[in-house]
N, CA, C and O of each residue as an XYZ file, in Angstrom:
792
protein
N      -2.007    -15.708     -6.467
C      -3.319    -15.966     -5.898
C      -4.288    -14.901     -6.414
O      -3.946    -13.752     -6.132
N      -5.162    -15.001     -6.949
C      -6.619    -14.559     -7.448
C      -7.974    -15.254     -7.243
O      -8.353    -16.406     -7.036
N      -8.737    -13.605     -7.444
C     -10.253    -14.939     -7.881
C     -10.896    -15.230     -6.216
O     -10.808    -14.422     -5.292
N     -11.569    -16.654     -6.146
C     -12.118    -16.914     -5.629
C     -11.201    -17.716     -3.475
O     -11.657    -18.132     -2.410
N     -10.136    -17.511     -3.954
C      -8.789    -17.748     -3.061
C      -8.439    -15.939     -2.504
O      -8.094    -15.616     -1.368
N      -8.560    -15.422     -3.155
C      -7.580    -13.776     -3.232
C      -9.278    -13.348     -2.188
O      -9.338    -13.200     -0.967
N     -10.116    -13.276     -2.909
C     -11.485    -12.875     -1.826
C     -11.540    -12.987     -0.818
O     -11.561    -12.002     -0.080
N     -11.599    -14.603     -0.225
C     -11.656    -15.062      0.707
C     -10.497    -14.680      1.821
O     -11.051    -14.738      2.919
N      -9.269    -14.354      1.959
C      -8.447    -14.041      2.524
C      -8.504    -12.935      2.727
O      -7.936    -12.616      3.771
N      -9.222    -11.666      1.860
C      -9.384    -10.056      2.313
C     -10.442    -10.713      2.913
O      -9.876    -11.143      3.919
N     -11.996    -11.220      3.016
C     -12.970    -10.888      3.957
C     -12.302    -11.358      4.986
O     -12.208    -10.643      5.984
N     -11.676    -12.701      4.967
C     -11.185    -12.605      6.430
C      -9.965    -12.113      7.024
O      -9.525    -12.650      8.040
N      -9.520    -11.369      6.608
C      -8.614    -10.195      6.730
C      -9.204     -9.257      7.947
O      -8.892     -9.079      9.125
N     -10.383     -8.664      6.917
C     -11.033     -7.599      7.136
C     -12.119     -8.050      8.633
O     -12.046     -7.276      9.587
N     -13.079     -9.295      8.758
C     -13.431     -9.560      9.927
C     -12.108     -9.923     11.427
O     -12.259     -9.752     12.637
N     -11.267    -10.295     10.883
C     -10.144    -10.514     12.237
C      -9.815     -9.312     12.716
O      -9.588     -9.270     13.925
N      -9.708     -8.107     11.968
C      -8.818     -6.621     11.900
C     -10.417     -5.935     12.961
O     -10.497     -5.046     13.809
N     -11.344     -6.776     12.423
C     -12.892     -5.581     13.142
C     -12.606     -6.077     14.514
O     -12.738     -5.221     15.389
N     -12.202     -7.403     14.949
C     -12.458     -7.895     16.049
C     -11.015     -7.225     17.065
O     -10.949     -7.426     18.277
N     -10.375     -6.745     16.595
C      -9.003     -5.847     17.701
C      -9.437     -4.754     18.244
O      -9.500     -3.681     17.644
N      -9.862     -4.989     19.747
C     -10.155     -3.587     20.215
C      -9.613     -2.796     19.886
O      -8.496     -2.966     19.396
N     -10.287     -1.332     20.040
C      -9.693     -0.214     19.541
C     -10.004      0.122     18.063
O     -10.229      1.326     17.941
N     -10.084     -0.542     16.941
C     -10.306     -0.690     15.423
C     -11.546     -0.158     14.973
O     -12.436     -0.976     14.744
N     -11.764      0.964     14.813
C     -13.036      1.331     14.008
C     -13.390      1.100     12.940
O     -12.862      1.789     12.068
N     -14.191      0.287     12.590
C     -14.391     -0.117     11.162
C     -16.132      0.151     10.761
O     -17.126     -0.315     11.317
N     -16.045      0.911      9.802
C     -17.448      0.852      8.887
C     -17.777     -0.454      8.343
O     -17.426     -1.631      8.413
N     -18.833      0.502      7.623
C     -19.429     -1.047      6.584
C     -18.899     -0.639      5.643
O     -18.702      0.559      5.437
N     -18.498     -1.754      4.738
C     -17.955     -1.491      3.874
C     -17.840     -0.988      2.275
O     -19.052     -0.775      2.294
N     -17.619     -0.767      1.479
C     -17.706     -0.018      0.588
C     -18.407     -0.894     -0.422
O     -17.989     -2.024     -0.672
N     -19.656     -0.288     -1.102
C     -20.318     -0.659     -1.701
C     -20.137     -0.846     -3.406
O     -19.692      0.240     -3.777
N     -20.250     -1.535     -4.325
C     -19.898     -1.405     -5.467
C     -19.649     -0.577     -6.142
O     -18.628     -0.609     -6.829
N     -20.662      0.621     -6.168
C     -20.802      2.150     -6.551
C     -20.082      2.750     -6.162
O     -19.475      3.536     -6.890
N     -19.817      2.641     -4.775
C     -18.643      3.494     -3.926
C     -16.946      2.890     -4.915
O     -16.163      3.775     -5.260
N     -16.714      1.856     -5.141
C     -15.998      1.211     -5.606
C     -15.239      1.868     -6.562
O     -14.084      2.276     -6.684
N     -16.688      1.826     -7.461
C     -16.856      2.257     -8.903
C     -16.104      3.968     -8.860
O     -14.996      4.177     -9.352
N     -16.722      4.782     -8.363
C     -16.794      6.482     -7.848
C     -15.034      6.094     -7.632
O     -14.352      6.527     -8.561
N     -14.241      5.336     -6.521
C     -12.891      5.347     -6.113
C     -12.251      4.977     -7.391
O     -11.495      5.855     -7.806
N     -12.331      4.035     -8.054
C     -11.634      3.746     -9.340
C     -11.285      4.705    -10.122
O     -10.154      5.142    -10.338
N     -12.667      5.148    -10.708
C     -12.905      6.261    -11.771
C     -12.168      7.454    -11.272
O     -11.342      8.041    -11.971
N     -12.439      7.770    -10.190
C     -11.760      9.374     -9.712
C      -9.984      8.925     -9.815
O      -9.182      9.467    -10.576
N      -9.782      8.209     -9.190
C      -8.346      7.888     -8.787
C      -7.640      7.593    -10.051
O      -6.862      8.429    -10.509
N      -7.919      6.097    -10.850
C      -7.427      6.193    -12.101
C      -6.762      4.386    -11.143
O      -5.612      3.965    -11.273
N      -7.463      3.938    -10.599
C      -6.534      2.572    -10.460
C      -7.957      1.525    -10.068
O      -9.158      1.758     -9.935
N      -7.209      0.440     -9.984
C      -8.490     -0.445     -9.324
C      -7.563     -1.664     -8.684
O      -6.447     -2.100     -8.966
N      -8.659     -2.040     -7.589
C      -8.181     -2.519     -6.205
C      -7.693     -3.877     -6.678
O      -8.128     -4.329     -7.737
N      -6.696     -4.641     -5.851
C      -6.719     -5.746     -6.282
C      -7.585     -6.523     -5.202
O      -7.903     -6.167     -4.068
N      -7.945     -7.988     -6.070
C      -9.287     -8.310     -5.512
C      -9.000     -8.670     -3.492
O      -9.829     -8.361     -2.637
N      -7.922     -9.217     -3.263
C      -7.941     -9.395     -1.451
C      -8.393     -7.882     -1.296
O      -9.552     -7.633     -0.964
N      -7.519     -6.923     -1.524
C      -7.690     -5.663     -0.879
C      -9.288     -5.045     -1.200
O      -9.847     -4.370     -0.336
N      -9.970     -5.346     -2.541
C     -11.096     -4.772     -2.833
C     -12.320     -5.418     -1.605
O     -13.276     -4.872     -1.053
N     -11.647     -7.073     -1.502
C     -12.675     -8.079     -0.056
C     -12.893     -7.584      0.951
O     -13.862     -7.641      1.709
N     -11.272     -6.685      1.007
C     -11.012     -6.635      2.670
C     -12.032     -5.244      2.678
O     -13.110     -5.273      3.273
N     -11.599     -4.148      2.014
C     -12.620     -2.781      1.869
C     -14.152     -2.931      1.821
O     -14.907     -2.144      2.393
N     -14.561     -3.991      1.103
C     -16.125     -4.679      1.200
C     -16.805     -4.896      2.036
O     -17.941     -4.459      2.220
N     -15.973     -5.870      2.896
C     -16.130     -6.493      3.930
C     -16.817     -4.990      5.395
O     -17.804     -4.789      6.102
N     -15.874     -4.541      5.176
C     -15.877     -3.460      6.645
C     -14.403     -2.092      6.006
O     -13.284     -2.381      5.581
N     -14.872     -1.020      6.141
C     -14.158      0.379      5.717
C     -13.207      0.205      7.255
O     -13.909     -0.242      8.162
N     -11.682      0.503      7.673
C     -11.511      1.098      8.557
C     -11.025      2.409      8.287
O     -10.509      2.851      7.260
N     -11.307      3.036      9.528
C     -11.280      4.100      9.421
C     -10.534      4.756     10.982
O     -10.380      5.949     11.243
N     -10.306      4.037     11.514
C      -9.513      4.915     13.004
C      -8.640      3.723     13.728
O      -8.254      2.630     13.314
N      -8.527      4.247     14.698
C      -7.551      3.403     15.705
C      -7.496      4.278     17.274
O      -6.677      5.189     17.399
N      -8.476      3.894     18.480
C      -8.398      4.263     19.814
C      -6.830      4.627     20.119
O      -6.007      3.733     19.922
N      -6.453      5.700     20.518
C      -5.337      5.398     21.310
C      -5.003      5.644     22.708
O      -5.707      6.512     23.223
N      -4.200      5.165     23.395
C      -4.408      5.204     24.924
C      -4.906      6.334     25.394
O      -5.875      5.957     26.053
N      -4.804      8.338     25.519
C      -5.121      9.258     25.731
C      -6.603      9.514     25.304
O      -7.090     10.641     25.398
N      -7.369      8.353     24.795
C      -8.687      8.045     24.261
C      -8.955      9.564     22.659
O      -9.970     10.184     22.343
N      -7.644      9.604     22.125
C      -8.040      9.934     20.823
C      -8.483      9.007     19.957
O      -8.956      7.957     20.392
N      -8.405      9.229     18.743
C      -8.509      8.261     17.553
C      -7.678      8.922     16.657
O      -7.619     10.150     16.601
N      -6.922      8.040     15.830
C      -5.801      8.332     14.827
C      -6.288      7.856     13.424
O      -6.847      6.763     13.331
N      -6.128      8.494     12.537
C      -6.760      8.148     11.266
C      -5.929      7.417      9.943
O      -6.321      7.584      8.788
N      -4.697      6.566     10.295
C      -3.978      5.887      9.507
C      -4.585      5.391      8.230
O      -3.932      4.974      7.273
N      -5.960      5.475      8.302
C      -6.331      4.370      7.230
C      -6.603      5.340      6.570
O      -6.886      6.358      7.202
N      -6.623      5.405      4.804
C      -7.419      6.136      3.650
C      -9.186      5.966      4.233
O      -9.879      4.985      4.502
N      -9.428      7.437      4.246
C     -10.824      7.013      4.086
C     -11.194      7.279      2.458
O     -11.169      8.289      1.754
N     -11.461      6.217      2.276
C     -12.024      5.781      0.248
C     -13.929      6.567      0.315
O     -14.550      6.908     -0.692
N     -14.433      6.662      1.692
C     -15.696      6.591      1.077
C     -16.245      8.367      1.654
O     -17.183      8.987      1.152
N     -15.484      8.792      2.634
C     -15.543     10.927      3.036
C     -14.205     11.197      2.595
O     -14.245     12.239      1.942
N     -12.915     10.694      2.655
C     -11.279     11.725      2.711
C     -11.703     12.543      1.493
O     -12.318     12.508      0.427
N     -10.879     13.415      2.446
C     -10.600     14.607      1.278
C      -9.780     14.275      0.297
O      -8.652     13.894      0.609
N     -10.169     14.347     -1.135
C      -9.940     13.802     -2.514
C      -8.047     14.335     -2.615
O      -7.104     13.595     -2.897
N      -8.007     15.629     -2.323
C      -6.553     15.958     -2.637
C      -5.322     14.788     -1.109
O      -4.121     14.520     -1.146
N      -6.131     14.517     -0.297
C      -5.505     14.079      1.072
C      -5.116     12.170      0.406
O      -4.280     11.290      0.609
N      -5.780     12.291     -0.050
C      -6.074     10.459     -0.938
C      -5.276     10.854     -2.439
O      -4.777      9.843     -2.932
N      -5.131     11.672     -2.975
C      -4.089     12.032     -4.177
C      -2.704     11.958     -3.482
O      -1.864     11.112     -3.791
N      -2.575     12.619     -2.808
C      -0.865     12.579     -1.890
C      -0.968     11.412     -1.395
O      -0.075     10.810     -1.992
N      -1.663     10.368     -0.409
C      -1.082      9.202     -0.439
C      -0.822      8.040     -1.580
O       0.076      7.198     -1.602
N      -1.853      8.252     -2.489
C      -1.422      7.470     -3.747
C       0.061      8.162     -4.608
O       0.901      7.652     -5.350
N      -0.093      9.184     -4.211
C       1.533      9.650     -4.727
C       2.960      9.887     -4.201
O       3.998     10.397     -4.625
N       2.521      9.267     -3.054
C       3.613      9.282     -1.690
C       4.488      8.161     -1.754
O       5.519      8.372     -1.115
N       4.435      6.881     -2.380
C       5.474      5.528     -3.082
C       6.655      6.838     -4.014
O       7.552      7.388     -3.376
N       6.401      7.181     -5.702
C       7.112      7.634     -6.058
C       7.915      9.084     -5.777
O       8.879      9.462     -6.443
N       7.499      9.595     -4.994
C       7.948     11.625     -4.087
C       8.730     10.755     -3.427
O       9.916     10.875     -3.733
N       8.488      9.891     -2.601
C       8.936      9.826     -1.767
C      10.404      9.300     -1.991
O      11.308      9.575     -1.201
N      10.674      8.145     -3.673
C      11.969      7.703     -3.853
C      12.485      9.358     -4.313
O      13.488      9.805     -3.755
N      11.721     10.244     -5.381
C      12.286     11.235     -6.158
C      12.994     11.814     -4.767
O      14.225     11.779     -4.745
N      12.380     12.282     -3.744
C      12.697     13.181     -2.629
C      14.129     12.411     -1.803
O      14.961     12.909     -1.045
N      13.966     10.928     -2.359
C      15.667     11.001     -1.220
C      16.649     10.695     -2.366
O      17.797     10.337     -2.101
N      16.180     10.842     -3.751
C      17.302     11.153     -4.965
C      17.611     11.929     -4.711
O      18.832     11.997     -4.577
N      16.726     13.256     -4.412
C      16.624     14.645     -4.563
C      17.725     14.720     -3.367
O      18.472     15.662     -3.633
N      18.095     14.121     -2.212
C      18.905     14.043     -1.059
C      20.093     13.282     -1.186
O      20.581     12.912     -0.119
N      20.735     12.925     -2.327
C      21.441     12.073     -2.641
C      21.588     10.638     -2.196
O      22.637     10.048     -1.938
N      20.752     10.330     -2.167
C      20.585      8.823     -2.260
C      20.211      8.225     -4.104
O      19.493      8.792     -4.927
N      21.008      6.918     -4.268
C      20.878      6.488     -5.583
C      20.852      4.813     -5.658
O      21.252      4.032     -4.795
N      20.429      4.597     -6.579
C      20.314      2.565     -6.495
C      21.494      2.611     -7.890
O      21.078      2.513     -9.045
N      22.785      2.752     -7.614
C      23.619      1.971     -8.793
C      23.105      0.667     -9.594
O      23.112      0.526    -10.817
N      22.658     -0.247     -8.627
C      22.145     -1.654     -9.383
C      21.172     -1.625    -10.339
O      20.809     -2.590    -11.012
N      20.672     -0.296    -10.402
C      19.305      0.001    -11.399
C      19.615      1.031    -12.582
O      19.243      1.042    -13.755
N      20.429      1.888    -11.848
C      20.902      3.002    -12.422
C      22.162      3.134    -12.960
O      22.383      4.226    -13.482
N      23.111      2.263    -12.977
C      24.156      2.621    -13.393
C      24.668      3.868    -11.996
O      24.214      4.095    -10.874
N      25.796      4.430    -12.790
C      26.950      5.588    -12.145
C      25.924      6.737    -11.884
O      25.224      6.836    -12.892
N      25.529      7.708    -10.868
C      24.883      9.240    -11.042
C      25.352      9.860    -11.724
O      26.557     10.090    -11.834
N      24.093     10.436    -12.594
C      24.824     12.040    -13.392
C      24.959     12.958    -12.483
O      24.026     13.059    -11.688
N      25.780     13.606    -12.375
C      26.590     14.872    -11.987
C      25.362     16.123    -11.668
O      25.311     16.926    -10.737
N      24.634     15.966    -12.578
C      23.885     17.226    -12.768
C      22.715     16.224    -12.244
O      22.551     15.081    -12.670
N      21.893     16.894    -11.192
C      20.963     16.889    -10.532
C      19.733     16.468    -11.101
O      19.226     15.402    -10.754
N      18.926     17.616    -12.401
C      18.504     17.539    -12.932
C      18.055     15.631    -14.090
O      17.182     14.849    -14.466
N      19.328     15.930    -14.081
C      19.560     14.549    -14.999
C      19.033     13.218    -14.009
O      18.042     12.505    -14.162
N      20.203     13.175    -12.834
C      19.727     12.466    -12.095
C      17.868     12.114    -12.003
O      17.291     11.087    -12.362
N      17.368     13.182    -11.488
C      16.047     12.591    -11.457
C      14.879     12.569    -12.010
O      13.750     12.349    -11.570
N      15.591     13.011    -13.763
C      14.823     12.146    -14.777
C      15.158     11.149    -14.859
O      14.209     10.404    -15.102
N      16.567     10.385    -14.746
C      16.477      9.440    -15.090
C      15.558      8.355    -13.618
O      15.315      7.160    -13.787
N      15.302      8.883    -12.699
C      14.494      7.961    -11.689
C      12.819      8.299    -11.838
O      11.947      7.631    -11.281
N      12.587      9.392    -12.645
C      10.992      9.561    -13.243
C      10.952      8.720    -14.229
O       9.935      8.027    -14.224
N      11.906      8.462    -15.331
C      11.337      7.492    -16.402
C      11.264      5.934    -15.397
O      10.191      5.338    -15.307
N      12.294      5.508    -14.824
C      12.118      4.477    -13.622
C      10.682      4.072    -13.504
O      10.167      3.054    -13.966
N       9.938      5.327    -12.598
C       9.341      5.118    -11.886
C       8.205      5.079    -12.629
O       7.332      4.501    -11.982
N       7.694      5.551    -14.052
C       6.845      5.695    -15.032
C       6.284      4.275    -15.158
O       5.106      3.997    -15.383
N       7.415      3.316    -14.961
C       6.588      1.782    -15.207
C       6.321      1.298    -14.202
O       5.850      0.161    -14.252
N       6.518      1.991    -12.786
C       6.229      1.052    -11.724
C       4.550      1.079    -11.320
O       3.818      2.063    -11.220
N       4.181     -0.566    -11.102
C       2.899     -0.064    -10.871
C       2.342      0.823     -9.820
O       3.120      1.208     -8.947
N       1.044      1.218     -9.781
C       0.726      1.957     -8.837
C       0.416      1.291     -7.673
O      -0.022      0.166     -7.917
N       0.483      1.587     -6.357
C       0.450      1.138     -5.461
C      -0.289      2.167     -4.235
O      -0.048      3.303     -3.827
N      -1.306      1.116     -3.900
C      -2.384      1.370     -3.172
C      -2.546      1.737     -2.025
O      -3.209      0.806     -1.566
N      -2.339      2.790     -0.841
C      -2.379      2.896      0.248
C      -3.165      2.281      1.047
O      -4.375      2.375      0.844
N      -2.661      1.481      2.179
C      -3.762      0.229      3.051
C      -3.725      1.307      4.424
O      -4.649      1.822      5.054
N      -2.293      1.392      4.573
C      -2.638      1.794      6.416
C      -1.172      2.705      6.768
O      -0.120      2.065      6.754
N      -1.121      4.304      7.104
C      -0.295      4.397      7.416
C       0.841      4.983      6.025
O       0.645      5.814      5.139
N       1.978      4.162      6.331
C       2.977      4.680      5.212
C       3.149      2.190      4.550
O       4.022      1.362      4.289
N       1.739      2.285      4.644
C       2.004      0.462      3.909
C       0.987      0.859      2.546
O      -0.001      1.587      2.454
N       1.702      0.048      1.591
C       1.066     -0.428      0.917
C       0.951     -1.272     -0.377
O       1.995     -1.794     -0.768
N      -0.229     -1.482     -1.123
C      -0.559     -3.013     -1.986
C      -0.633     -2.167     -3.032
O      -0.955     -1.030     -3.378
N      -0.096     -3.445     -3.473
C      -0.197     -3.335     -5.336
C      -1.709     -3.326     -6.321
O      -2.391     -4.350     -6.280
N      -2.139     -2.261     -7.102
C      -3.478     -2.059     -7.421
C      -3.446     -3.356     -8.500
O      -2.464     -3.963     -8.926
N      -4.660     -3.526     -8.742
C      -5.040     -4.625     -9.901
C      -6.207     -5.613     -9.729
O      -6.312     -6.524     -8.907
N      -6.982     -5.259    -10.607
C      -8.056     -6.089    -10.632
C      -7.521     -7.805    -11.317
O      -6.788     -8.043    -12.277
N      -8.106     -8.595    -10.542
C      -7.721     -9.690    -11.189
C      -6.377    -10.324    -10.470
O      -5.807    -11.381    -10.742
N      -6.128     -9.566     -9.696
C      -4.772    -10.084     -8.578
C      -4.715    -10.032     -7.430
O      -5.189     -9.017     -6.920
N      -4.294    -10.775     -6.788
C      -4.101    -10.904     -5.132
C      -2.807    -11.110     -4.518
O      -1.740    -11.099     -5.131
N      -2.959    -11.305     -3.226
C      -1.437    -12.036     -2.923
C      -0.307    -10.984     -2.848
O       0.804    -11.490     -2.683
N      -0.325    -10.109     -2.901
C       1.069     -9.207     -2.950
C       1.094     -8.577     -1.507
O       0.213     -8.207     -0.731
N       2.640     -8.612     -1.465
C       2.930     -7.868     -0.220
C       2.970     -6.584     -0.047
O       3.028     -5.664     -0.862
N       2.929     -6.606      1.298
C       2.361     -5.180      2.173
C       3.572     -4.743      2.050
O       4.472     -5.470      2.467
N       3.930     -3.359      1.406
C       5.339     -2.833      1.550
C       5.570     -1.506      2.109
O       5.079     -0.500      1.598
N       6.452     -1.478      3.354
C       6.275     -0.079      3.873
C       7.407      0.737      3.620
O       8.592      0.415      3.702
N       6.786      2.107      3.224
C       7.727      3.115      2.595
C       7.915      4.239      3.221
O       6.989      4.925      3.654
N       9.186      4.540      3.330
C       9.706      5.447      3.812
C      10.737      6.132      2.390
O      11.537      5.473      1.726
N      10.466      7.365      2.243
C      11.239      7.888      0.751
C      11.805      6.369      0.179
O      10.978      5.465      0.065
N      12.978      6.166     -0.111
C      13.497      5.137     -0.617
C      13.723      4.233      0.306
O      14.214      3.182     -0.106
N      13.522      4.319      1.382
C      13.387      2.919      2.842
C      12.173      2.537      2.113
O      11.083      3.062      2.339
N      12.409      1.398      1.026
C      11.190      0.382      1.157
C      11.499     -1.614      1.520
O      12.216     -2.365      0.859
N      10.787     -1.909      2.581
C      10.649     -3.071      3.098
C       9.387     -4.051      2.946
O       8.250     -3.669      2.670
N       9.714     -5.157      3.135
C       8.267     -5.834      2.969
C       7.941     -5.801      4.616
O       8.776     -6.118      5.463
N       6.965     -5.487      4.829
C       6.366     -4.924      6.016
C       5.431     -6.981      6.444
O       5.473     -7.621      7.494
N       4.793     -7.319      5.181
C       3.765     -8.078      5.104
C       3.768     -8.942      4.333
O       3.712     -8.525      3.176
N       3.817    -10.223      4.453
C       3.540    -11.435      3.138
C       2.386    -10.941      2.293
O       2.378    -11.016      1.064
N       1.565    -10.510      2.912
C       0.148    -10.222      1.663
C      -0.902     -9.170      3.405
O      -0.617     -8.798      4.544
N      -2.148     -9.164      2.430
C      -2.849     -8.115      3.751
C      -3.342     -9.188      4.785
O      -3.558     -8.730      5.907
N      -3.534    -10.383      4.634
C      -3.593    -11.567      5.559
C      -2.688    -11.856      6.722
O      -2.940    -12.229      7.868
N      -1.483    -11.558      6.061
C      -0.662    -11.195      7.258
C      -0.366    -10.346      8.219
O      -0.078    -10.565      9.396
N      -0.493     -8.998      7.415
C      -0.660     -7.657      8.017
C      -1.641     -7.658      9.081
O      -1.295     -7.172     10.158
N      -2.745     -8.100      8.960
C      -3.884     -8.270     10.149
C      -3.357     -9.242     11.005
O      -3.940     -9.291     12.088
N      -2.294    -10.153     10.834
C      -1.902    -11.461     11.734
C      -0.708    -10.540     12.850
O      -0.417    -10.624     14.043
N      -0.274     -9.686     11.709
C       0.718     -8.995     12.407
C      -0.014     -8.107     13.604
O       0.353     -8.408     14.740
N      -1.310     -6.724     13.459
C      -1.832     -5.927     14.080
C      -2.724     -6.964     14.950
O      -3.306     -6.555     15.955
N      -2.805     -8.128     14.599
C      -3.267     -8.885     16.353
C      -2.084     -9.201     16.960
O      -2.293     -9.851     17.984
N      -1.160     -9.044     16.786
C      -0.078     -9.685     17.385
C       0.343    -11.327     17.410
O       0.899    -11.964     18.305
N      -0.063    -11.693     16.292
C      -0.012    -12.996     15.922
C       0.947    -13.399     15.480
O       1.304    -14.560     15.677
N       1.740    -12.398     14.638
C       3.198    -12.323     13.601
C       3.616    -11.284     13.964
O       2.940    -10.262     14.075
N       5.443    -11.456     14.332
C       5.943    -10.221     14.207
C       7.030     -9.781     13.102
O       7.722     -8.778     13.275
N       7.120    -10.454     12.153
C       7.954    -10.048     11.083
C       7.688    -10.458      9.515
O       7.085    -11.498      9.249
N       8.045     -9.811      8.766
C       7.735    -10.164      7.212
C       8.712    -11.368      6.669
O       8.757    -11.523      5.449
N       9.394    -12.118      7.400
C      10.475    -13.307      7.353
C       9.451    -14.249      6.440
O       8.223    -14.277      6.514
N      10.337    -15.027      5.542
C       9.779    -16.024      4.699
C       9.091    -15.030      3.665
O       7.924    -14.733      3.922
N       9.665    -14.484      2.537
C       8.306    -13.598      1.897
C       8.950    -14.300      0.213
O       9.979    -14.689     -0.340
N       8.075    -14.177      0.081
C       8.629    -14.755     -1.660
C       8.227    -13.256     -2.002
O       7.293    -12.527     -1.668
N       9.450    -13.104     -2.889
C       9.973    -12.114     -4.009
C       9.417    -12.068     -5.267
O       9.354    -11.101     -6.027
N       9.036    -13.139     -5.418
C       7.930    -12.912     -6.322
C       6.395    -11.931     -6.434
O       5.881    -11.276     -7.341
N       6.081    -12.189     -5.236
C       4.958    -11.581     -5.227
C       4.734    -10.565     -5.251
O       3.633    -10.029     -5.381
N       5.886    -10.043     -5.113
C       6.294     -7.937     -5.398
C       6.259     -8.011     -6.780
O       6.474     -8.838     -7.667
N       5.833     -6.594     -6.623
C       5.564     -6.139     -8.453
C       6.867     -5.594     -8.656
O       7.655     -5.251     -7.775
N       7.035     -5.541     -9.970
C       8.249     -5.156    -10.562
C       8.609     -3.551    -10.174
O       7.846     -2.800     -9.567
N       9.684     -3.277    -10.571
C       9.991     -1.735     -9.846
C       9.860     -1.703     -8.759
O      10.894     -1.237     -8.280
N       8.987     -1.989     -7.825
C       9.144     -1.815     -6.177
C      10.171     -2.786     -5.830
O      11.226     -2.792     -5.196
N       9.500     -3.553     -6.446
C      10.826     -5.184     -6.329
C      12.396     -4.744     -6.042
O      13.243     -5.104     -5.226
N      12.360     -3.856     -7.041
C      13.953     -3.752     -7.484
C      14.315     -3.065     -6.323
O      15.378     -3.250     -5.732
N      13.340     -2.176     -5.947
C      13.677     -1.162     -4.983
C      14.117     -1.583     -3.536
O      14.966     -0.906     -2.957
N      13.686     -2.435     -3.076
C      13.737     -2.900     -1.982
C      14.726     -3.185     -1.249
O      15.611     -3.916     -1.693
N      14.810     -2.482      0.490
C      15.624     -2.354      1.318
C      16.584     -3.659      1.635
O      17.460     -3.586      2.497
């Protein structure tokens, strides 16, 4: 799904998600602002997720003790190094439970012995996997202009699950509309995360 289908499902993503009490949402990010996130970062949004950011920025979440919790990237004030660690928090996070002995034989073959070895061979791995976009939390979408439709995947070091059929769901899920990622085509995961998966 792309295009003029992939749009339409982030704006209304993004208006269902404004309407959940509690949900702080801005206005949303302006072309320029867009432009400024691309360029600095080194990725670009895919188009649901670029709708849904358009549409309305969130940025908090009420919680019962009447704080606010800040799960979401802020793309248009976060602090630039705070938005570098979550865009780099997918691959640390597999290196870090290599680094703990955890290993995917089905990808990797047998472990080398030597440590070292080991997790080059899961940096060249991870060299082709695409980059992947922080939405909310420890979830997230696959970057790409020109694409839609991919699932919400939540990561924990090498605990990765499909959390979400796409970000359409994810909002079906945070109204309490859906409670599980059941039925997900495998396809729609990008390669390398694909493989990865819990």
């Amino acid at each position: 799904m792309s295009g003029v289908r992939g749009w339409k499902r982030g704006v209304t993503a993004a208006r269902r998600l404004a309407r959940i009490p509690g949900y702080h949402v801005e206005s949303g990010l302006t072309p320029a602002e867009f432009d400024r996130v691309e360029e600095t970062y080194g990725f670009t949004f895919a188009d649901d997720h670029r709708a849904f950011l358009a549409e309305g920025l969130p940025v908090g979440v009420s919680q019962d003790d009447g704080a606010v919790s800040r799960p979401w990237p802020d793309w248009r004030n976060g602090d630039p190094e705070d938005l570098r660690n979550r865009l780099g928090q997918p691959a640390k996070g597999v290196l870090r439970s290599v680094e703990l002995g955890w290993w995917a034989p089905w990808l990797w073959g047998d472990r080398p012995v030597d440590k070292t070895e080991a997790m080059e061979v899961v940096r060249r791995f991870l060299r082709s996997a695409p980059t992947l976009v922080p939405l909310c939390s420890n979830l997230f979408l696959s970057a790409g202009r020109g694409t839609a439709g991919h699932m919400v995947l939540s990561m924990w070091g090498a605990d990765i699950i499909c959390h979400s059929r796409d970000i359409a769901h994810f909002v079906e899920r945070e109204c309490g509309e859906s409670s599980s990622g059941a039925d997900v085509d495998l396809t729609t995961c990008v390669p390398v995360w694909r493989d990865l998966l819990s």
